[in-house]
C-alpha positions as CSV (number, residue, x, y, z in Angstrom):
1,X,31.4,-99.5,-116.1
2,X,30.2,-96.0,-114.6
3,X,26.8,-95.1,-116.5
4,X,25.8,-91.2,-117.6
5,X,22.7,-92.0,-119.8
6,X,19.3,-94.3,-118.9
7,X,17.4,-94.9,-122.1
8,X,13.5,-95.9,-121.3
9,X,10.9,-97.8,-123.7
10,X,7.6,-96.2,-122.9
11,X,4.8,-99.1,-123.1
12,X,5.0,-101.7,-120.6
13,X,8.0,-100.2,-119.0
14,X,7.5,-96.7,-117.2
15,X,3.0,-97.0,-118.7
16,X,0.7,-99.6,-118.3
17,X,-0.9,-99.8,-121.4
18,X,-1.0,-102.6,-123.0
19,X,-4.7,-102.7,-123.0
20,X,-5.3,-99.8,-124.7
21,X,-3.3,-100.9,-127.3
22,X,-4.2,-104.5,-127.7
23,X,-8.0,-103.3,-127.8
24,X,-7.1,-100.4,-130.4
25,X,-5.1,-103.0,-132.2
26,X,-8.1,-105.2,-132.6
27,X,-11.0,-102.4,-133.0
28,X,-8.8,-101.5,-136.1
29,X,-8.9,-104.7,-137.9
30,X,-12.6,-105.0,-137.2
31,X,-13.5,-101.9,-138.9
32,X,-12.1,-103.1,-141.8
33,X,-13.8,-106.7,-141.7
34,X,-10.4,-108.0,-141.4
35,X,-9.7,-111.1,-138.8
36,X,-8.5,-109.7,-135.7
37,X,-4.9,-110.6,-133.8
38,X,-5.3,-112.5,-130.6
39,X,-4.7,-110.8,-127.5
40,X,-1.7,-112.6,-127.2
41,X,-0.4,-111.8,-131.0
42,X,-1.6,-108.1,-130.4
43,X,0.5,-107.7,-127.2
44,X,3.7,-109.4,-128.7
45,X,4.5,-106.7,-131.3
46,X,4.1,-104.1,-129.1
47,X,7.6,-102.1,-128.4
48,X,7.6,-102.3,-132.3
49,X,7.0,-99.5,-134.8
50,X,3.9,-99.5,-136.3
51,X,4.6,-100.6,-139.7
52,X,6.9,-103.6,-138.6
53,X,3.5,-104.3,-136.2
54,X,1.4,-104.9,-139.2
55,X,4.1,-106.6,-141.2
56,X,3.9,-109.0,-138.0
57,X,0.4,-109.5,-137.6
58,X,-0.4,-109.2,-141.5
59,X,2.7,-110.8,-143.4
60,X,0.2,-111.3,-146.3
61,X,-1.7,-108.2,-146.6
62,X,-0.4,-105.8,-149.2
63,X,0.7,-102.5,-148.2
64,X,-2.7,-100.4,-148.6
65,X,-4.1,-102.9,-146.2
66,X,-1.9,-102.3,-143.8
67,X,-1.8,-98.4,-143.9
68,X,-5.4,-98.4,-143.6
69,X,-5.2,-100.6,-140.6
70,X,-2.4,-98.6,-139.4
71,X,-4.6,-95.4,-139.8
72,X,-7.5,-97.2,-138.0
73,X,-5.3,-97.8,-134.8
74,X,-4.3,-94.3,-134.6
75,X,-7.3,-92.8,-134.7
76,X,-8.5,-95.2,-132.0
77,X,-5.4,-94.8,-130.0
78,X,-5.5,-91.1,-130.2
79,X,-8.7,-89.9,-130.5
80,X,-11.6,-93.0,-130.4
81,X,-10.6,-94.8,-127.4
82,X,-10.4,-92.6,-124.2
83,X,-9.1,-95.2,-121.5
84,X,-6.4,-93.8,-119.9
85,X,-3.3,-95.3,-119.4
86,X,-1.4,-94.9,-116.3
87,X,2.0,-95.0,-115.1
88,X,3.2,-98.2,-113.1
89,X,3.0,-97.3,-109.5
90,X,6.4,-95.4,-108.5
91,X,7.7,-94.5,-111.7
92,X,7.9,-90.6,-111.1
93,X,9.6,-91.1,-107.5
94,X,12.2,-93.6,-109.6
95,X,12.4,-90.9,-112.3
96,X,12.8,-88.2,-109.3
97,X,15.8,-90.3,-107.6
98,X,17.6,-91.1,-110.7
99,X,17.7,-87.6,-111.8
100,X,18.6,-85.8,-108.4
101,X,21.5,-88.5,-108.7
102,X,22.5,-86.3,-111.9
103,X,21.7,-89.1,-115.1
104,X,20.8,-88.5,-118.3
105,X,17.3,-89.9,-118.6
106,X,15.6,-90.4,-122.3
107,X,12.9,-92.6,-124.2
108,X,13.4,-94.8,-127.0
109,X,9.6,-96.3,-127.9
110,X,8.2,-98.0,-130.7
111,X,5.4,-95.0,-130.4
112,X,5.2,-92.7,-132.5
113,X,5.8,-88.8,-132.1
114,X,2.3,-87.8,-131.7
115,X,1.3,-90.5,-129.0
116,X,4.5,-90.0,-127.0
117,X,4.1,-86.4,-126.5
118,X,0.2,-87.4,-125.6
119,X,1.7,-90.0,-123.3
120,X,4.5,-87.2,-122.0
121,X,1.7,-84.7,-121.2
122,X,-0.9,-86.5,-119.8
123,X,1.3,-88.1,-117.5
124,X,3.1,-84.9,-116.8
125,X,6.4,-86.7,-117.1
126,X,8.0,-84.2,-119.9
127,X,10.3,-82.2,-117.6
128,X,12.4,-85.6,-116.5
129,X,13.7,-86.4,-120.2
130,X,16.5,-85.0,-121.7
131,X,15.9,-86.5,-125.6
132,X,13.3,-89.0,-127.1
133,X,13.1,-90.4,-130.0
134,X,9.9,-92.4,-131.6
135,X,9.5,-94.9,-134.0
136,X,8.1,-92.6,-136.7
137,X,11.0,-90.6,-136.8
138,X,13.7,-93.3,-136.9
139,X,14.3,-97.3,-137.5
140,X,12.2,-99.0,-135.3
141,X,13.7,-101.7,-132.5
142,X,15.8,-103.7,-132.8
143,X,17.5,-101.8,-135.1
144,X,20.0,-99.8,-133.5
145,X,19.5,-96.4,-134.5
146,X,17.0,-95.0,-131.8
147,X,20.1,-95.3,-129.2
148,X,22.6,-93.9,-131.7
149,X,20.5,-90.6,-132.2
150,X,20.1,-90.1,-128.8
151,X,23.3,-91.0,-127.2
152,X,25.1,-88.5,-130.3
153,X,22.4,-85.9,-129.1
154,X,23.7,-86.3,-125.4
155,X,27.3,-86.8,-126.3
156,X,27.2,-89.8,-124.2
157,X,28.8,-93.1,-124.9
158,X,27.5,-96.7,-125.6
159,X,29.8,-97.7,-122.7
160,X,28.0,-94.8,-120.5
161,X,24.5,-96.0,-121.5
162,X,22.1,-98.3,-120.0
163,X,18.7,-99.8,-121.8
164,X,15.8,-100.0,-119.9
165,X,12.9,-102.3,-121.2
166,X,10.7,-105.0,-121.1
167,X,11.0,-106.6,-124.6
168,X,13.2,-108.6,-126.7
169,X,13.4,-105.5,-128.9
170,X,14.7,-103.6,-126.0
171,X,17.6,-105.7,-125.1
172,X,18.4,-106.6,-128.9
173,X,18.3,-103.1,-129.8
174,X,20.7,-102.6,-126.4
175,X,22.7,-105.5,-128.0
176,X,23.3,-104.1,-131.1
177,X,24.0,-100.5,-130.1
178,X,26.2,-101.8,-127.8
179,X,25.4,-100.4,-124.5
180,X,24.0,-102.2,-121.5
181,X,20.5,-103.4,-120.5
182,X,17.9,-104.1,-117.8
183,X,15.2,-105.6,-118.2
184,X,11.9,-105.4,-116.6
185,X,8.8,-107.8,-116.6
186,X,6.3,-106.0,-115.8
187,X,5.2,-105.3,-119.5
188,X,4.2,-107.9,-122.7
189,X,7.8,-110.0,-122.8
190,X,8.7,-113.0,-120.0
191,X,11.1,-113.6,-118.1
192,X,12.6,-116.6,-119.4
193,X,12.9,-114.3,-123.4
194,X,14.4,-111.1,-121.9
195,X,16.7,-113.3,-120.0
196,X,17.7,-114.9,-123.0
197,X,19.4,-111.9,-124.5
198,X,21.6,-111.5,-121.4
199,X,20.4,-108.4,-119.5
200,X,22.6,-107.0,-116.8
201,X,19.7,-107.8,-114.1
202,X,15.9,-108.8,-114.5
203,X,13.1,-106.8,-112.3
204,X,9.7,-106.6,-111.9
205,X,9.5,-102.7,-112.5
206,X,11.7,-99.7,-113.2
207,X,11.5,-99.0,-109.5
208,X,14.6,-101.6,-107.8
209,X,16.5,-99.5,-110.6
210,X,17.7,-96.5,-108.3
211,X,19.1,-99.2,-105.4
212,X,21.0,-101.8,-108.3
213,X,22.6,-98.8,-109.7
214,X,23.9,-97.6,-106.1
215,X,25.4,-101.0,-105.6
216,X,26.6,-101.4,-109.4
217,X,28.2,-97.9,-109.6
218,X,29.5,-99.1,-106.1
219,X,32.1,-101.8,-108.2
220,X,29.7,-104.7,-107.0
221,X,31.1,-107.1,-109.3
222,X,28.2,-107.8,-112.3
223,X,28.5,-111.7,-111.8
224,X,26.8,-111.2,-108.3
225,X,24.0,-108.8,-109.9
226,X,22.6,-110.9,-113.4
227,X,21.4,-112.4,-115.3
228,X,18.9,-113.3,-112.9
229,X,14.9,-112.5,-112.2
230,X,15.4,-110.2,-109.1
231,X,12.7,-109.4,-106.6
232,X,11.9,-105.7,-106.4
């Protein structure tokens, strides 16, 4: 297994910013006088789409509900709410080794089109991605088609194609496109659920990436590398 392609999810995998979302999240229900999610409820459906979000956290609510909730967030997210998220510690040096090694980098996030390209700018991170894809434009995780589009758009295999992400949607997106996955804990999901779904190797941020994929391009057989929570 010799690996062209590495897709990245955006929140809780290369940003830190699940508060800003959980807080949006909850401002947004408040508005309308609706109960709010939990922390904890908030920060579980985020890697998801949008609409599958409120589906999650309002399986009751009839659709107007939710698009008016959904409408609320984004104008909190994008506009109202000015903390700024910021990327994990070492991200662009990780970014900067993995493409002077000559892979393929891209995004595959539940964001949509409109707050990754925020997200791309402010963090200056634009230049390093070769395709992205948001879940506005697409099927949102788990559904498979986010990796289709952009492994056809790169000519690039699932076979050549490694997931990066710290969600169950991640790795069961990964699962059921096919290619391979790592997980990372540093966003909402644990341990013990992304190691559940059988990721090649487990870290605590994108940045013991570079160093695995010297040893596992190296023929290290995969048995000695996962699934296990490895130590950055």
């Amino acid at each position: 297994m010799s690996f062209e392609l590495i897709v990245f999810d955006w929140d809780g995998t290369l940003m830190d910013s699940e508060t800003r979302i959980v807080t949006c999240l909850q401002a947004a229900f408040r508005d309308l006088g609706v109960p709010e999610p939990s922390p904890a409820d908030a920060r579980d459906v985020i890697g998801l789409g949008l609409q599958e979000a409120m589906q999650r956290l309002m399986p009751t609510a009839d659709q107007a509900l939710r698009q008016a909730v959904s409408d609320g967030y984004r104008q909190h997210f994008l506009v109202t709410n000015q903390t700024r998220s910021l990327l994990f510690d070492g991200v662009r040096d990780t970014l900067t080794q993995l493409a002077a090694q000559d892979y393929l980098l891209a995004v595959a996030t539940g964001k949509s089109r409109i707050g990754l390209n925020q997200s791309l700018t402010e963090s200056g991170l634009t230049g390093f991605f070769h395709a992205t894809r948001c879940a506005d434009e697409t099927h949102s995780k788990p559904n498979p088609q986010m990796l289709f589009e952009v492994m056809n758009e790169l000519g690039v295999s699932p076979s050549a194609t490694l997931m990066v992400g710290d969600t169950e949607y991640d790795l069961q997106m990964a699962n059921n496109a096919g290619t391979a996955a790592v997980a990372v804990c540093c966003g909402v999901h644990s341990a013990e659920r992304l190691l559940a779904l059988n990721p090649l190797a487990c870290f605590d941020n994108v940045n013991a990436i570079p160093a695995w994929l010297n040893q596992f391009q190296s023929h290290i057989p995969a048995a000695h590398l996962a699934p296990q929570h490895q130590q950055s």
